[in-house]
N, CA and C atoms as a LAMMPS dump frame, in Angstrom:
ITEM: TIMESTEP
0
ITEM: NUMBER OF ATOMS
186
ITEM: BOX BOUNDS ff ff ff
-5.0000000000000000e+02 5.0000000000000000e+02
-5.0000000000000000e+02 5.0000000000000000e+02
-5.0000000000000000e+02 5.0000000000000000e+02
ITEM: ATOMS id mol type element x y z
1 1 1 N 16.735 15.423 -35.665
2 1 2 C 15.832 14.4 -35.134
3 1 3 C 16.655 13.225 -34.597
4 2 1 N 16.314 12.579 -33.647
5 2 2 C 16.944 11.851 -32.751
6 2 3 C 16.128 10.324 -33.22
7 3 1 N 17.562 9.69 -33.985
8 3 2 C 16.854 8.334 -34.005
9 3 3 C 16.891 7.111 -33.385
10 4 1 N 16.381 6.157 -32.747
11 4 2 C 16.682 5.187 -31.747
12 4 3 C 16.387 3.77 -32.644
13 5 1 N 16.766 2.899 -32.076
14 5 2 C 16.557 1.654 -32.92
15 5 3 C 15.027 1.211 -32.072
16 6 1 N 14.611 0.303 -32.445
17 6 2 C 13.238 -0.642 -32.728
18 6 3 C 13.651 -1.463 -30.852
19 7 1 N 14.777 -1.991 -31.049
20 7 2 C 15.116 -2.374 -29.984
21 7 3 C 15.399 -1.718 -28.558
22 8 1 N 16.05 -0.34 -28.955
23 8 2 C 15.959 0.08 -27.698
24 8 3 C 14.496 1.071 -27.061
25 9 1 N 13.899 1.103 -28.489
26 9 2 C 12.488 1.511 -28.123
27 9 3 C 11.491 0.893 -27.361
28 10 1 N 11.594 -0.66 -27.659
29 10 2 C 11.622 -1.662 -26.835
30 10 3 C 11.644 -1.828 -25.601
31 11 1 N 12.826 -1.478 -24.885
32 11 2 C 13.061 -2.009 -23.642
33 11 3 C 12.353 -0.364 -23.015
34 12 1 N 12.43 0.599 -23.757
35 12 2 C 12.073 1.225 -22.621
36 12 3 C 10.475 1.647 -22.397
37 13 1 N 10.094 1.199 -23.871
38 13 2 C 8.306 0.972 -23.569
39 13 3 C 8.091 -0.385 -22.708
40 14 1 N 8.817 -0.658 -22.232
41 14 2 C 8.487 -2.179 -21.205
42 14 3 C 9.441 -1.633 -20.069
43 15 1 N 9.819 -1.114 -19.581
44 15 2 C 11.036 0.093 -18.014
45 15 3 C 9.432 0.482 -17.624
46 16 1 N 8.771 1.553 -18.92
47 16 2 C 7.869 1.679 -18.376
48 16 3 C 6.521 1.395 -18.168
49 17 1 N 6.218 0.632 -18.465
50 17 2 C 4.98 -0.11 -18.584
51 17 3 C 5.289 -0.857 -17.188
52 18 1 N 6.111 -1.729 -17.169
53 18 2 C 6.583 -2.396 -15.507
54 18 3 C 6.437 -1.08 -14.076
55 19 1 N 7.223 0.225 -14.43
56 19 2 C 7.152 1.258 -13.31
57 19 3 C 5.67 1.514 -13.218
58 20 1 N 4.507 1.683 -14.258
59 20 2 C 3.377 1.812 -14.152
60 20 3 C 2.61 0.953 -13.305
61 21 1 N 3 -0.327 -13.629
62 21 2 C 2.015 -1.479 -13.005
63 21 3 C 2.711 -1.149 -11.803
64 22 1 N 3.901 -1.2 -11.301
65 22 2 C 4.337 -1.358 -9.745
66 22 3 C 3.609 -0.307 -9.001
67 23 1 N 3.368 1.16 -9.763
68 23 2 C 2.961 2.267 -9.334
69 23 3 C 1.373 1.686 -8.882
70 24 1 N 1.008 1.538 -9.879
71 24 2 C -0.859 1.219 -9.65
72 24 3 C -1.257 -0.301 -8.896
73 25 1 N -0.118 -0.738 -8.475
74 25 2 C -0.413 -1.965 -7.072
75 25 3 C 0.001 -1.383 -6.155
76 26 1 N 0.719 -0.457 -6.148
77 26 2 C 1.393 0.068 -4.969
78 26 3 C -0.261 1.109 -4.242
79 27 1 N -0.873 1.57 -5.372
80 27 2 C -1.624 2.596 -4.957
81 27 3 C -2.735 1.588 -4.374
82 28 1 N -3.343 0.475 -5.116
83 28 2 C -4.569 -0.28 -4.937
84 28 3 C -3.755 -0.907 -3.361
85 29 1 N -2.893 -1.523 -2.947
86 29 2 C -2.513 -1.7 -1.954
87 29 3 C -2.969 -0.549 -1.166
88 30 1 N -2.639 0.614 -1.234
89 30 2 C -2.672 1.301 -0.106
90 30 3 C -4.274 2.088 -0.108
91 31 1 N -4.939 1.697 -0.664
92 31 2 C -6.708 1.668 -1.267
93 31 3 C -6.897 0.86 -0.176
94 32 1 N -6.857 -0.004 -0.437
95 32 2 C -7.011 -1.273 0.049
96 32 3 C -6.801 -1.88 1.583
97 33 1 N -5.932 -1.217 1.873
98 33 2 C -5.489 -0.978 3.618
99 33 3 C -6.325 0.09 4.207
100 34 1 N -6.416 1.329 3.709
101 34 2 C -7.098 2.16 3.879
102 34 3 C -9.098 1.803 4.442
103 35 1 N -8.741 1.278 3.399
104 35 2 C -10.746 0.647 3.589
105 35 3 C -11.104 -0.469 4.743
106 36 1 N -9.679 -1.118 4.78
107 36 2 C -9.851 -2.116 5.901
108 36 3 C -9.756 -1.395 7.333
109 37 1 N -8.904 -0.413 7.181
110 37 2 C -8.747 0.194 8.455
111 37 3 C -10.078 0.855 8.582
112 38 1 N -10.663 1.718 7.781
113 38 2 C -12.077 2.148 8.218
114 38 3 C -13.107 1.116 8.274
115 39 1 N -13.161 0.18 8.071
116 39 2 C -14.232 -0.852 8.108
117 39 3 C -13.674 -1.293 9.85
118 40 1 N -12.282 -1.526 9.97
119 40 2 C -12.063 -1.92 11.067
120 40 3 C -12.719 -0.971 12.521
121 41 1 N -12.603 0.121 11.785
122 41 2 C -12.824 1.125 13.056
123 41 3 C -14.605 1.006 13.18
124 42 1 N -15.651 0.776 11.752
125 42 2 C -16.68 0.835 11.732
126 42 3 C -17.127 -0.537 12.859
127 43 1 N -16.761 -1.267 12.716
128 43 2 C -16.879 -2.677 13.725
129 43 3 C -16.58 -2.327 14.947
130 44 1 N -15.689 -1.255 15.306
131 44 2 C -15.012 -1.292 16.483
132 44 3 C -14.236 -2.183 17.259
133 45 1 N -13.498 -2.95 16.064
134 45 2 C -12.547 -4.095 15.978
135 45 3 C -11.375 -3.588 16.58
136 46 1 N -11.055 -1.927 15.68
137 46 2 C -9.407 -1.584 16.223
138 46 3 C -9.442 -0.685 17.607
139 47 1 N -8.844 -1.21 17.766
140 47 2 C -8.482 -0.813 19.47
141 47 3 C -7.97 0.793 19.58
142 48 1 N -8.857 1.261 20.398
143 48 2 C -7.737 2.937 20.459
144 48 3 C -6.666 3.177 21.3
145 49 1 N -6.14 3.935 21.247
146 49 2 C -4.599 4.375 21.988
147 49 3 C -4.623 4.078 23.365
148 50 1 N -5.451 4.288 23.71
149 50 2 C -5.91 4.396 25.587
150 50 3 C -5.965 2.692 25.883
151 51 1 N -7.032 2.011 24.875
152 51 2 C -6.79 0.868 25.031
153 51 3 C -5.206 -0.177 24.878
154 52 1 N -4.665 0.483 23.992
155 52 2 C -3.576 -0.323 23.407
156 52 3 C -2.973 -0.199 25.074
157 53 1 N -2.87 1.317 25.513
158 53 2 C -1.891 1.894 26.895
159 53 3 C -2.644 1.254 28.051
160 54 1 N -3.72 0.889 28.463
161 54 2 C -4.187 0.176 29.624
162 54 3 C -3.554 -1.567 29.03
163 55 1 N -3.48 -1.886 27.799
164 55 2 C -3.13 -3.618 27.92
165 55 3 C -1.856 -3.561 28.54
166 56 1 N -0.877 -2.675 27.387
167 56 2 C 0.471 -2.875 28.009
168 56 3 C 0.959 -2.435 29.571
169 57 1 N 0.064 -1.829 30.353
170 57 2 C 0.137 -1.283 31.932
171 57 3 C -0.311 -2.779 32.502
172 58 1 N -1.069 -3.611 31.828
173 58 2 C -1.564 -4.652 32.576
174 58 3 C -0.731 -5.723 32.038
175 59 1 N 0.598 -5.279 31.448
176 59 2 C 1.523 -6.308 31.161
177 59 3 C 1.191 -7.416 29.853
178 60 1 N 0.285 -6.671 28.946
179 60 2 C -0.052 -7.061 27.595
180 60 3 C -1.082 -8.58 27.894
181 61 1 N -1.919 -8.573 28.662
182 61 2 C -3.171 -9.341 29.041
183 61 3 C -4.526 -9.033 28.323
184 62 1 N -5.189 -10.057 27.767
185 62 2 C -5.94 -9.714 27.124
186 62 3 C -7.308 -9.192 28.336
């Protein structure tokens, strides 16, 4: 049986508890972009490809 001290049990129940949280903002971030981009498209806020390619032909004019 493999014994570890109190202390180094420690640091690595907190290595990972920190990799967890970074993991689960990382995911709600990308939740979160996700929904804006479909809400964006529901508005018809974001611009499509054709549009983006006619601004920059007209020299990026709104």
């Amino acid at each position: 049986m493999i014994v570890i001290s109190y202390e180094v049990f420690q640091i690595i129940l907190v290595t990972g508890l920190i990799f967890a949280l970074l993991i689960m903002v990382g995911a709600l971030v990308a939740i979160g972009r996700r929904l804006q981009r479909e809400r964006r498209h529901q508005e018809g806020l974001f611009d499509s490809a054709e549009q983006k390619w006619q601004r920059r032909k007209r020299g990026n004019q709104w």
